[in-house]
MMTF fields as JSON, N, C-alpha, C and O atoms, coordinates in Angstrom:
{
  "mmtfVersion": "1.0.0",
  "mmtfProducer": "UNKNOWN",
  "numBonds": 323,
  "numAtoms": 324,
  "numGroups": 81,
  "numChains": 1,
  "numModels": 1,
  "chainsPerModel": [1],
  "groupsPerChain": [81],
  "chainIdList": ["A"],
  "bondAtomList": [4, 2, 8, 6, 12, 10, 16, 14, 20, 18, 24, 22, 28, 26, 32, 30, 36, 34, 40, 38, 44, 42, 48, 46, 52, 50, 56, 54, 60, 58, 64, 62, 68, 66, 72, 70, 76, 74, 80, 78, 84, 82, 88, 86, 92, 90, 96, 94, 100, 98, 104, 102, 108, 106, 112, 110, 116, 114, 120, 118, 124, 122, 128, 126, 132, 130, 136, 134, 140, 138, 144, 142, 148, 146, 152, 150, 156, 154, 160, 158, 164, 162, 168, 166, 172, 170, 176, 174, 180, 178, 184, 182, 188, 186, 192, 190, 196, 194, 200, 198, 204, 202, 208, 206, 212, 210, 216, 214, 220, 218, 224, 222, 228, 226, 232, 230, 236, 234, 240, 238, 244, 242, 248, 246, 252, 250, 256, 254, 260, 258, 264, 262, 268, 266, 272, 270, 276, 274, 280, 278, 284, 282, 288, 286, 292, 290, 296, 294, 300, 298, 304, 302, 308, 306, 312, 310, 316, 314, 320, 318],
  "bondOrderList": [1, 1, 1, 1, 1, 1, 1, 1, 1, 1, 1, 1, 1, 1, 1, 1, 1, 1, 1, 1, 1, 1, 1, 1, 1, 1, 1, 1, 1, 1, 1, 1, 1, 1, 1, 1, 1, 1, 1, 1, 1, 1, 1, 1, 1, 1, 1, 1, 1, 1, 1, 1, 1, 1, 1, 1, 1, 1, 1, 1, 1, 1, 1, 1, 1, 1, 1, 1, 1, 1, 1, 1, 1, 1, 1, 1, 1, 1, 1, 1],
  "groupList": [{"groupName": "UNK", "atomNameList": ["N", "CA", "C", "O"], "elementList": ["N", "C", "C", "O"], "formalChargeList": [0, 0, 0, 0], "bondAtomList": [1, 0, 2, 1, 3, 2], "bondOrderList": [1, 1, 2], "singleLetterCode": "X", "chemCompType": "L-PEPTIDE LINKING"}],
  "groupTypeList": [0, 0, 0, 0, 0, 0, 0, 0, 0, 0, 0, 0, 0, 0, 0, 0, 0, 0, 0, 0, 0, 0, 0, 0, 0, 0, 0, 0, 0, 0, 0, 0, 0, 0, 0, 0, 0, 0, 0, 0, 0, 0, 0, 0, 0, 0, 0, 0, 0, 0, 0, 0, 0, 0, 0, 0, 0, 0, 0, 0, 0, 0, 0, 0, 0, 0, 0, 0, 0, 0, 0, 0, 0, 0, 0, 0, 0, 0, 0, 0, 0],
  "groupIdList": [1, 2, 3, 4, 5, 6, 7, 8, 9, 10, 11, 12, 13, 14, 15, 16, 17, 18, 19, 20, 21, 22, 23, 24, 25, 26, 27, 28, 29, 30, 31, 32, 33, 34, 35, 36, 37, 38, 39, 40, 41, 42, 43, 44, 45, 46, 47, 48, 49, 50, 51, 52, 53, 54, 55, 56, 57, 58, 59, 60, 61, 62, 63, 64, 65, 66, 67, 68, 69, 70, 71, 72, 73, 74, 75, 76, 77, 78, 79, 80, 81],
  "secStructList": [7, 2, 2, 2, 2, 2, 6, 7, 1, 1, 7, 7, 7, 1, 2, 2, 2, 2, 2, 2, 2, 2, 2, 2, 2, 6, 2, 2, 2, 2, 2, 2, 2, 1, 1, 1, 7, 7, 1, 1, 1, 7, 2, 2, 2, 2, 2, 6, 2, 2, 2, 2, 2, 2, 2, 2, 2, 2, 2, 2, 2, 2, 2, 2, 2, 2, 2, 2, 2, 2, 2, 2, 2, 2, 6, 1, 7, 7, 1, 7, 7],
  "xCoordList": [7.451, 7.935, 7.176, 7.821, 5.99, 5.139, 5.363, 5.448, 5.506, 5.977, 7.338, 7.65, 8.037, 9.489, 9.688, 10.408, 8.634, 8.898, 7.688, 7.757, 6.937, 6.276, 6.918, 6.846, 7.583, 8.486, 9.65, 10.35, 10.208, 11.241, 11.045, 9.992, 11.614, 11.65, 12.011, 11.723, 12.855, 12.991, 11.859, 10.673, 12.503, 11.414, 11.019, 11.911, 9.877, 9.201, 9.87, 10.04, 10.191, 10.471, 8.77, 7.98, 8.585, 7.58, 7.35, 6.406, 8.533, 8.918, 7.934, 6.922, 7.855, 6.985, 5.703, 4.755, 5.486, 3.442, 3.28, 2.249, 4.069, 4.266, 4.108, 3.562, 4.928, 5.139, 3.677, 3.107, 3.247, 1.45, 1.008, 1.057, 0.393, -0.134, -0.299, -1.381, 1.101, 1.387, 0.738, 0.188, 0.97, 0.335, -1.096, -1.563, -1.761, -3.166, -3.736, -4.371, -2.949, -3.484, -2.752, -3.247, -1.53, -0.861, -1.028, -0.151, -1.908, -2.136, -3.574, -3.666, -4.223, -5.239, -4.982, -5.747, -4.028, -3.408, -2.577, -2.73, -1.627, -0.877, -1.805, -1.333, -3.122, -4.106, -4.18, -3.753, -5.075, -5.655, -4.413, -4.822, -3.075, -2.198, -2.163, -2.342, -1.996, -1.921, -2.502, -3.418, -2.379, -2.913, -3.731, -3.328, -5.126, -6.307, -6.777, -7.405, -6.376, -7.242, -8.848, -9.037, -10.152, -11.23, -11.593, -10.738, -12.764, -13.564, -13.479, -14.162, -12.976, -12.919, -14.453, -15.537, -13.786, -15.119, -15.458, -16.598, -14.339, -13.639, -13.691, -13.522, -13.894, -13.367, -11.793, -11.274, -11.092, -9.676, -9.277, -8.559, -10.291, -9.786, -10.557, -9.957, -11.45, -11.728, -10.575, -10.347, -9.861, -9.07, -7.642, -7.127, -7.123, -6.242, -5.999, -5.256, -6.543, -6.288, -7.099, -6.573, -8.338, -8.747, -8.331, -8.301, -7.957, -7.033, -5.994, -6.056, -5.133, -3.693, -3.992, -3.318, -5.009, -5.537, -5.941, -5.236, -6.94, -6.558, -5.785, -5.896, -4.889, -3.408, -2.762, -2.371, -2.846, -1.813, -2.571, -1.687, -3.92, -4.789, -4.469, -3.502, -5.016, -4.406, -3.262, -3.426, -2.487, -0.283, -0.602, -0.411, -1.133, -0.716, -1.844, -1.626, -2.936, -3.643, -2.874, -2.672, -2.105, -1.626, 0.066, 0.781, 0.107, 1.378, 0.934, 1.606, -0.113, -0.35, -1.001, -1.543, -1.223, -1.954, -0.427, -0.047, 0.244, 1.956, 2.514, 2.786, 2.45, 3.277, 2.28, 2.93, 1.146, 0.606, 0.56, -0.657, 0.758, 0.746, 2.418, 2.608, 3.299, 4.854, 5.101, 5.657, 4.577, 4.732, 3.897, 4.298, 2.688, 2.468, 2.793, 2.315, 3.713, 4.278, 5.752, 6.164, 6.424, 7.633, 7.942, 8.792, 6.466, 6.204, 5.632, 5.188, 5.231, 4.201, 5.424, 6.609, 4.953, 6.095, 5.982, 5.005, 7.352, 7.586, 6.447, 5.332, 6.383, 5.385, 6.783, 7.89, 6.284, 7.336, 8.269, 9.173, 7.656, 9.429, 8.251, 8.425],
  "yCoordList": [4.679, 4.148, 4.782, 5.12, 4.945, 5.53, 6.834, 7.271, 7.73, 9.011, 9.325, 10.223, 8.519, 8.544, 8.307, 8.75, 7.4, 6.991, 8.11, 8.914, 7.768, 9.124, 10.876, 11.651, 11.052, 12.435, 12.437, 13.435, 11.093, 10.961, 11.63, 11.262, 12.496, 12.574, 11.395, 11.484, 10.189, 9.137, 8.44, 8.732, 7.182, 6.29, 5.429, 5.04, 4.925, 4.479, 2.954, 2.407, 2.423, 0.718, 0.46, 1.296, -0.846, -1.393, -2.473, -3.26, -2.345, -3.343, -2.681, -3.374, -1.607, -0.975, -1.252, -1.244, -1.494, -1.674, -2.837, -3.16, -3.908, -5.072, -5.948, -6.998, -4.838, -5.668, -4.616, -5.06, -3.884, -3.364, -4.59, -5.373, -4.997, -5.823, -6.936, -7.327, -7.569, -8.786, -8.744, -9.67, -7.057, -7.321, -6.946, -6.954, -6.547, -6.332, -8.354, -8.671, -9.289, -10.612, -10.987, -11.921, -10.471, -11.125, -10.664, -10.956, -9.996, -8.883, -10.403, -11.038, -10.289, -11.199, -12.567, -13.224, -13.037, -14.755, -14.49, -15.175, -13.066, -13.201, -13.12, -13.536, -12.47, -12.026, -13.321, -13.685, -14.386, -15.365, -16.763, -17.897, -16.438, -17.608, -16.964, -17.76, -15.976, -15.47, -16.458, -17.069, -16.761, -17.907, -16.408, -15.252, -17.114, -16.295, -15.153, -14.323, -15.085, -13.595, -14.224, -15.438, -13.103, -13.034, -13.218, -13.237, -13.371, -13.746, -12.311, -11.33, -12.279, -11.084, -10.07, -10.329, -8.944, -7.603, -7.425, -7.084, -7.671, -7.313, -6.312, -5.778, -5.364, -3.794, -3.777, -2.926, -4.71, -5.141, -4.266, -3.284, -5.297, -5.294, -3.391, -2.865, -2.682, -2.08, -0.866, -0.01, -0.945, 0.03, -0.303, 0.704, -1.421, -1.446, -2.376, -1.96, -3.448, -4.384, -3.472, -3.308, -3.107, -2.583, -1.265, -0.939, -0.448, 0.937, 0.261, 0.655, -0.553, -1.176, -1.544, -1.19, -2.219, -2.572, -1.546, -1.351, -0.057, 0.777, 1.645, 2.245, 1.5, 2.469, 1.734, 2.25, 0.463, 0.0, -0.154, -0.263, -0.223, -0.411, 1.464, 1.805, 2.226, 3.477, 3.579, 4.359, 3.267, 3.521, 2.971, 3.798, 1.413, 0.495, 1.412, 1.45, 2.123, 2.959, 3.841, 4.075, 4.721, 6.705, 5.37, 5.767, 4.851, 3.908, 3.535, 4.016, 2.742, 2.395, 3.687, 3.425, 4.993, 6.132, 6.559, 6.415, 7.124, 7.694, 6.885, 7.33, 5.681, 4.754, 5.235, 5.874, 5.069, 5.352, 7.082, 7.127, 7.795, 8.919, 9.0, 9.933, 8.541, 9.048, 7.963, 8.296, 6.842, 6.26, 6.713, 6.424, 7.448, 8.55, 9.464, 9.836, 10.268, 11.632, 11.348, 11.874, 10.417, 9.718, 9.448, 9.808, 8.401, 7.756, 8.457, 7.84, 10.072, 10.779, 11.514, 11.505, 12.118, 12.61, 14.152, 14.702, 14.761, 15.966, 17.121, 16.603, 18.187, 19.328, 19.68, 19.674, 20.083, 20.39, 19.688, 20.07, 18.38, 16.948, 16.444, 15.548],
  "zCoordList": [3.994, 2.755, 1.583, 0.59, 1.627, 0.618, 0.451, -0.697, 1.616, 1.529, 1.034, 0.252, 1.559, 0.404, -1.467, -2.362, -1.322, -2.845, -3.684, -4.614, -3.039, -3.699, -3.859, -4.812, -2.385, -3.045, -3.414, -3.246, -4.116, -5.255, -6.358, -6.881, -6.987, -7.965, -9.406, -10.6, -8.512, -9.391, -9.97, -9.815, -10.874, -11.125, -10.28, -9.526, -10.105, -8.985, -9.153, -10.243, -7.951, -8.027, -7.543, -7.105, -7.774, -7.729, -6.641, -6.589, -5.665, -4.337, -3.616, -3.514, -3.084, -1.791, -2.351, -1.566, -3.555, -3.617, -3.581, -2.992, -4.099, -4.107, -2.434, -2.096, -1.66, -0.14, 0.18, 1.177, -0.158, 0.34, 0.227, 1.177, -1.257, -1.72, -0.874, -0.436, -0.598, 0.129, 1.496, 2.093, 2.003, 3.501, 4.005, 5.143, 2.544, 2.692, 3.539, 4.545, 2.248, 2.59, 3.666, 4.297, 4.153, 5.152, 6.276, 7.089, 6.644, 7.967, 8.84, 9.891, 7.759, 8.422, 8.657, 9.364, 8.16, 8.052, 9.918, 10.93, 9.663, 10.35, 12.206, 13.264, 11.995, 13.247, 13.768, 14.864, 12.432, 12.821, 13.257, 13.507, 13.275, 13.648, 15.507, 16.429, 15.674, 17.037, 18.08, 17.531, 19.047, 20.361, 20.98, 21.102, 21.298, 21.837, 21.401, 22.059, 19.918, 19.091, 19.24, 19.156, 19.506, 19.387, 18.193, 17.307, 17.94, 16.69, 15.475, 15.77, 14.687, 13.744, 14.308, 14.83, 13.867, 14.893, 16.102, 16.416, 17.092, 18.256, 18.381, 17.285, 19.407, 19.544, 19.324, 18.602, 19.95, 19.233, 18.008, 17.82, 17.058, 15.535, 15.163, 14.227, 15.646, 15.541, 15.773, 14.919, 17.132, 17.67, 16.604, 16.119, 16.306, 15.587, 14.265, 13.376, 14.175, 13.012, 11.354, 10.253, 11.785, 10.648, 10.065, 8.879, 11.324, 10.964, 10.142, 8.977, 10.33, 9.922, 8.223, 7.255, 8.245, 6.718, 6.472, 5.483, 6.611, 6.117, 5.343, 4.274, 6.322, 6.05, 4.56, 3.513, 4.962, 4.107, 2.773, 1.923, 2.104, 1.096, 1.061, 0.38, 1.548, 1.297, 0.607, -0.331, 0.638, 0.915, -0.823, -1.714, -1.224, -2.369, -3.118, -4.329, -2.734, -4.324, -4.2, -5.392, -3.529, -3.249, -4.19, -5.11, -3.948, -4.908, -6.396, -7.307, -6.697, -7.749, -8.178, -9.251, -7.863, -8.88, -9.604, -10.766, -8.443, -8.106, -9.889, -11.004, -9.31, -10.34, -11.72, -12.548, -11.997, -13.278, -13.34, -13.521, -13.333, -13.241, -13.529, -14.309, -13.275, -13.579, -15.105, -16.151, -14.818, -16.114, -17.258, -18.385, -17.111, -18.256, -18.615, -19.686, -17.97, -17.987, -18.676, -19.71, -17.876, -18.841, -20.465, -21.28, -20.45, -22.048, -22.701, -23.669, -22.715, -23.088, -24.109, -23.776, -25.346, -26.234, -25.788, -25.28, -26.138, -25.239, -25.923, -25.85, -26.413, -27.078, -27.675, -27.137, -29.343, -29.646, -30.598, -31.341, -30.275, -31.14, -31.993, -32.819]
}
C-alpha cells in the first residue's frame, strides 16, 4: 500500500497513514486479546510481532515525509509567476 501511494504521481489520500497509525496501537491490543500469548519479549515477539511494528511505523513516516514533501511542492509558487 505504501509503495503504491508513494509511486503515484497523484495527490496523496491520507487513508493508508491513517490505517498505519491505527495499527501501530492496534497490533499490540490485538497480541494481547489472543488465548496463551507469552509475556511481551518472547522470542515470539522477537521473530515476528516487533518486525510487524517495524514495518508498519516505517510505511506511516516513508507516508507522512511522501505526504509533506508533495504538499510543499504543490503549494509552493511556480519560478517565474
Amino acid at each position: 500500500m505504501v509503495l503504491r501511494v508513494t509511486a503515484s504521481p497523484d495527490a496523496i489520500n491520507l487513508i493508508p497513514l491513517s490505517l498505519c497509525v491505527a495499527l501501530i496501537f492496534g497490533l499490540p491490543a490485538l497480541r494481547n486479546v489472543q488465548p496463551g500469548v507469552p509475556a511481551v519479549g518472547a522470542l515470539s515477539d522477537y521473530i515476528s510481532f516487533i518486525w510487524a511494528e517495524f514495518i508498519v511505523a516505517t510505511s506511516a513516516v516513508v507516508l507522512a515525509w511522501t505526504w509533506i514533501i508533495r504538499s510543499n511542492r504543490e503549494g509552493a509558487p511556480k519560478r517565474g509567476q
